[in-house]
C-alpha positions as CSV (number, residue, x, y, z in Angstrom):
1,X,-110.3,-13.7,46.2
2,X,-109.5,-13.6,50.1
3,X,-106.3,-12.3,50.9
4,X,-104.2,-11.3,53.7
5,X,-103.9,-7.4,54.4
6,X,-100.7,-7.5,56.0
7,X,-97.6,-10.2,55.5
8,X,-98.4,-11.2,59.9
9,X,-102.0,-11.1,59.2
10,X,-103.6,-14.3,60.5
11,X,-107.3,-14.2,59.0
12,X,-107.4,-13.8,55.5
13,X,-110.2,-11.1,54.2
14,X,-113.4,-12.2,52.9
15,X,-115.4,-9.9,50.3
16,X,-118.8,-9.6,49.8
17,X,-120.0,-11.0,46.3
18,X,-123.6,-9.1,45.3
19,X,-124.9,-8.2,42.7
20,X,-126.9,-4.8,44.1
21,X,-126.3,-3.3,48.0
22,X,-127.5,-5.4,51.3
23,X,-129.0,-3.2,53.9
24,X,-128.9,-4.4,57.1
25,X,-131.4,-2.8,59.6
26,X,-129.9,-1.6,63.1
27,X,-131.0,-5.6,64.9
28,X,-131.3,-7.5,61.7
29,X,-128.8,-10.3,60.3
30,X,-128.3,-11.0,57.1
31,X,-126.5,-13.7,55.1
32,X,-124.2,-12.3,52.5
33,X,-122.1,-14.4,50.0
34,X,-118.5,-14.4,49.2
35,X,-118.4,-16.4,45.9
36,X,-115.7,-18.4,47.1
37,X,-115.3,-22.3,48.1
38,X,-112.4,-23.5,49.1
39,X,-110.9,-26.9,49.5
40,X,-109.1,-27.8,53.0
41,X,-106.6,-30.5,53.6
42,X,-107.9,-33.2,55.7
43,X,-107.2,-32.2,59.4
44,X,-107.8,-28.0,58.9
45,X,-110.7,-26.3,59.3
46,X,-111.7,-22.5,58.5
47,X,-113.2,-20.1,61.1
48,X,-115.5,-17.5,59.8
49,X,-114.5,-14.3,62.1
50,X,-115.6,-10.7,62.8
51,X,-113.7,-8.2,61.5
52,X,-112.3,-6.1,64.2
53,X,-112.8,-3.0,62.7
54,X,-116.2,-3.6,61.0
55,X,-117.4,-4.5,65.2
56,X,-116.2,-1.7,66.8
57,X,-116.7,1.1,64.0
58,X,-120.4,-0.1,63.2
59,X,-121.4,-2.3,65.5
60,X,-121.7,-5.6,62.4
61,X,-120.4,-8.6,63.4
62,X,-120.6,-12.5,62.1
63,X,-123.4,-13.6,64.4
64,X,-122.0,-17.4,64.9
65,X,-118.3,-16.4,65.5
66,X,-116.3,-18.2,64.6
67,X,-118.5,-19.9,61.4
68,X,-116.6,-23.7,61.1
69,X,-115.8,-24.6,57.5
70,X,-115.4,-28.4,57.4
71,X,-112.4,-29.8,55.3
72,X,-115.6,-31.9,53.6
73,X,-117.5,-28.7,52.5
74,X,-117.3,-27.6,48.9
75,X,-120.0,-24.6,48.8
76,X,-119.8,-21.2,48.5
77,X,-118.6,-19.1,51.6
78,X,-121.4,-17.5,52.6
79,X,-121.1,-14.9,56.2
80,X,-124.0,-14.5,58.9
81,X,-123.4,-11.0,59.5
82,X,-125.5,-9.3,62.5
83,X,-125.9,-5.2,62.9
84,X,-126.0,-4.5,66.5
85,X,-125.1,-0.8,65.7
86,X,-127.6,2.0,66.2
87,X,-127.7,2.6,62.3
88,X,-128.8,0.7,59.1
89,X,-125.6,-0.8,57.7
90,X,-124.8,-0.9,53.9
91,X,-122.9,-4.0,52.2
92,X,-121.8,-2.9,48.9
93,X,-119.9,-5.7,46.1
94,X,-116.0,-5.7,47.0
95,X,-116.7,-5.1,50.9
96,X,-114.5,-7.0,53.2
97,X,-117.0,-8.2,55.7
98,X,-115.0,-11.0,57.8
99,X,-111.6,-12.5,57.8
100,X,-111.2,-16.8,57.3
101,X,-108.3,-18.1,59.7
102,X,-107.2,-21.5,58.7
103,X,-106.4,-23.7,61.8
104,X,-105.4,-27.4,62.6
105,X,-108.0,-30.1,63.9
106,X,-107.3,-32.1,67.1
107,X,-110.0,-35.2,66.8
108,X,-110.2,-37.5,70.0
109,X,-111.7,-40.8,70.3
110,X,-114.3,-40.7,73.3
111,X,-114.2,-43.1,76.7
112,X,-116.9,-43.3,78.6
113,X,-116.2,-43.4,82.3
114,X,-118.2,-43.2,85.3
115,X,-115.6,-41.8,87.5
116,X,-114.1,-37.5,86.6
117,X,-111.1,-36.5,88.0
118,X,-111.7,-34.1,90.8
119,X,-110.7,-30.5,89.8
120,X,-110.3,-27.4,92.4
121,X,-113.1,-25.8,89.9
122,X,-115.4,-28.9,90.1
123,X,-118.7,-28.1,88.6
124,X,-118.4,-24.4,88.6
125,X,-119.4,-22.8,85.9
126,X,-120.4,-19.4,85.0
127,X,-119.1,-16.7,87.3
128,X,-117.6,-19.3,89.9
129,X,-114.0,-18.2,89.6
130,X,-114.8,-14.3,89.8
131,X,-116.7,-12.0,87.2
């Protein structure tokens, strides 16, 4: 069952549910699963994150940080975790291998318009405020 490892904690820990050890190779991703679903309220969503720890101790993290949950989904959690340590990484049953942070949705209703505002930014994208 997720849980929260402190009472300011904002992500909620999620466990790995196997049945034998994953090993993930030293490059490799692997999807491991949680054995939980959930069921949001209409206007939240979950966020699959990396663990803190689990990145800068060994180098795993979830590949598509953050992982969306819809409020519509009803499967089982499952985590894309990547190993961009130098070693093999073992999941084991129990492991906490991401925490779930559960957040508000802001929909919008789209307009199309031929005219944008005019920013001081403009069109400048990567690397055009500074690196």
């Amino acid at each position: 069952m997720p849980s929260y490892a402190t009472p300011q904690s904002a992500g909620l820990d999620l466990y790995a549910a196997l049945s034998e050890e994953v090993v993930i190779r030293s490059g490799e991703r692997c999807l491991i699963r949680t054995g939980v679903a959930i069921e949001l309220p209409d206007g939240y969503e979950a966020q699959v994150r990396s663990r803190s720890g689990l990145a800068a101790k060994a180098g795993v993290i979830v590949l598509n940080s953050p992982g969306t949950i819809d409020a519509d989904y009803r499967g089982e959690i499952a985590v894309i975790l990547a190993n961009f340590g130098a070693s093999d990484y073992v999941v084991k049953h129990g492991d906490r291998i991401a925490q779930l942070v559960i957040a508000p949705v802001m929909r919008i209703s789209w307009e199309e318009s031929s005219n944008i505002t005019e920013t001081q930014r403009g069109a400048g994208g990567f690397g055009s405020t500074g690196v």
